[in-house]
C-alpha positions as CSV (number, residue, x, y, z in Angstrom):
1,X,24.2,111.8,170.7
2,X,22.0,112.0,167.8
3,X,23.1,112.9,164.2
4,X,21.9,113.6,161.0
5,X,23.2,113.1,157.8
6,X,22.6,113.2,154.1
7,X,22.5,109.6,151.7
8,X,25.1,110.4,149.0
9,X,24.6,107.6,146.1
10,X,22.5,104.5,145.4
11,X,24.1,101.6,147.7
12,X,21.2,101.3,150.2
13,X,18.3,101.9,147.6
14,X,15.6,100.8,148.3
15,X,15.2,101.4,150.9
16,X,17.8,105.0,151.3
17,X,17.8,106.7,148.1
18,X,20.4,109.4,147.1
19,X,19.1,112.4,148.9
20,X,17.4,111.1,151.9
21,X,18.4,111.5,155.5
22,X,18.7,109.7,158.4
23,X,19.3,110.0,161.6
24,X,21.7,108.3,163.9
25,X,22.1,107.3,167.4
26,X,25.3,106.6,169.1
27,X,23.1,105.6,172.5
28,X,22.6,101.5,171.8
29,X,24.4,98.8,173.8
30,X,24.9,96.1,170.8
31,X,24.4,95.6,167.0
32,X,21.9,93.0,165.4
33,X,21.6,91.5,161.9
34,X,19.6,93.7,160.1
35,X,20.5,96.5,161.6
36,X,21.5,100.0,159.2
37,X,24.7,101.5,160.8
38,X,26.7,103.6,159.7
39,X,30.6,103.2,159.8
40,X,33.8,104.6,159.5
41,X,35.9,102.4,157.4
42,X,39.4,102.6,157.6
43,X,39.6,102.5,153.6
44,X,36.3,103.5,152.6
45,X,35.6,106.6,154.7
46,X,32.1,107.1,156.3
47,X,29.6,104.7,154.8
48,X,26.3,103.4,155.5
49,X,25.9,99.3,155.0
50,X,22.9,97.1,156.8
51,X,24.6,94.3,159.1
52,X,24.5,91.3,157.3
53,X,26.4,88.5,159.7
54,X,28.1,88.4,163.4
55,X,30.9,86.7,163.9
56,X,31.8,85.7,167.1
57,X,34.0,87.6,168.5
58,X,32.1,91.1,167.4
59,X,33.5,91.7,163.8
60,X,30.6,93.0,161.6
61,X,29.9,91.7,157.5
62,X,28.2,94.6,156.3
63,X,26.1,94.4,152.8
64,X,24.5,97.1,150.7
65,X,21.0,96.8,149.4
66,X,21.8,98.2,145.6
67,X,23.2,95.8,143.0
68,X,26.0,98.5,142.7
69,X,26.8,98.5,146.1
70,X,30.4,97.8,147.1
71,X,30.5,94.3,147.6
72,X,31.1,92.9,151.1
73,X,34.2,91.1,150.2
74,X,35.7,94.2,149.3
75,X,34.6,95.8,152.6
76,X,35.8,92.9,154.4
77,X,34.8,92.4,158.5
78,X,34.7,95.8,160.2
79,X,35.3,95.9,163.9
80,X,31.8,97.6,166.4
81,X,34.1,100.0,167.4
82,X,34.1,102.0,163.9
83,X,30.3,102.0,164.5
84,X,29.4,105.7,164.1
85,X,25.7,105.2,164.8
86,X,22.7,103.3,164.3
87,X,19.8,104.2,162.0
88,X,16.7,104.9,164.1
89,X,14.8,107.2,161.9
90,X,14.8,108.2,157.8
91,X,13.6,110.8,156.3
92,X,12.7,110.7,152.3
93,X,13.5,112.8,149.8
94,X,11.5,113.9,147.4
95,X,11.6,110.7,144.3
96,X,8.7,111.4,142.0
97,X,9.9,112.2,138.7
98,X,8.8,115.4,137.0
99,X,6.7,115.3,134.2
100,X,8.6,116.3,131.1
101,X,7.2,119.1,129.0
């Protein structure tokens, strides 16, 4: 199942900025390092972190890209199975500023 949703905030800039979209896949058989997931954290709600470390028995460390991302240790490790979906495809929003005047 594929899903799309809509970045709410700065965490992931830059590379997601507030307004872009991405689309999700629930069809993959494992996570990687590196990898852009988005979970459903049992304190945070639905958020979108890249996967940072692996620890050996499966539980993700998830980091944002943005200074004012919530910080990992705050996160904490999340188990695979609150993976919602993987990013496989973004889609950016419009960023140029206008001109004033």
């Amino acid at each position: 199942m594929f899903r799309l949703m809509k970045i709410e905030g700065q965490s992931m800039a830059p590379y997601l900025h507030h307004n872009d979209f991405v689309l999700t896949s629930r069809w993959f058989l494992s996570c990687c390092i590196g990898d852009v997931v988005v979970v459903d954290h049992f304190l945070y709600g639905i958020i979108i972190k890249k996967i940072r470390h692996i620890a050996p028995d499966g539980q993700l460390w998830l980091i944002g890209e943005h200074p004012t991302s919530l910080e990992s240790e705050r996160i904490g490790w999340v188990s695979p199975r609150r993976v919602l979906g993987k990013v496989v495809f973004r889609i950016r929003a419009n960023h140029r500023k206008q001109a004033d005047g």
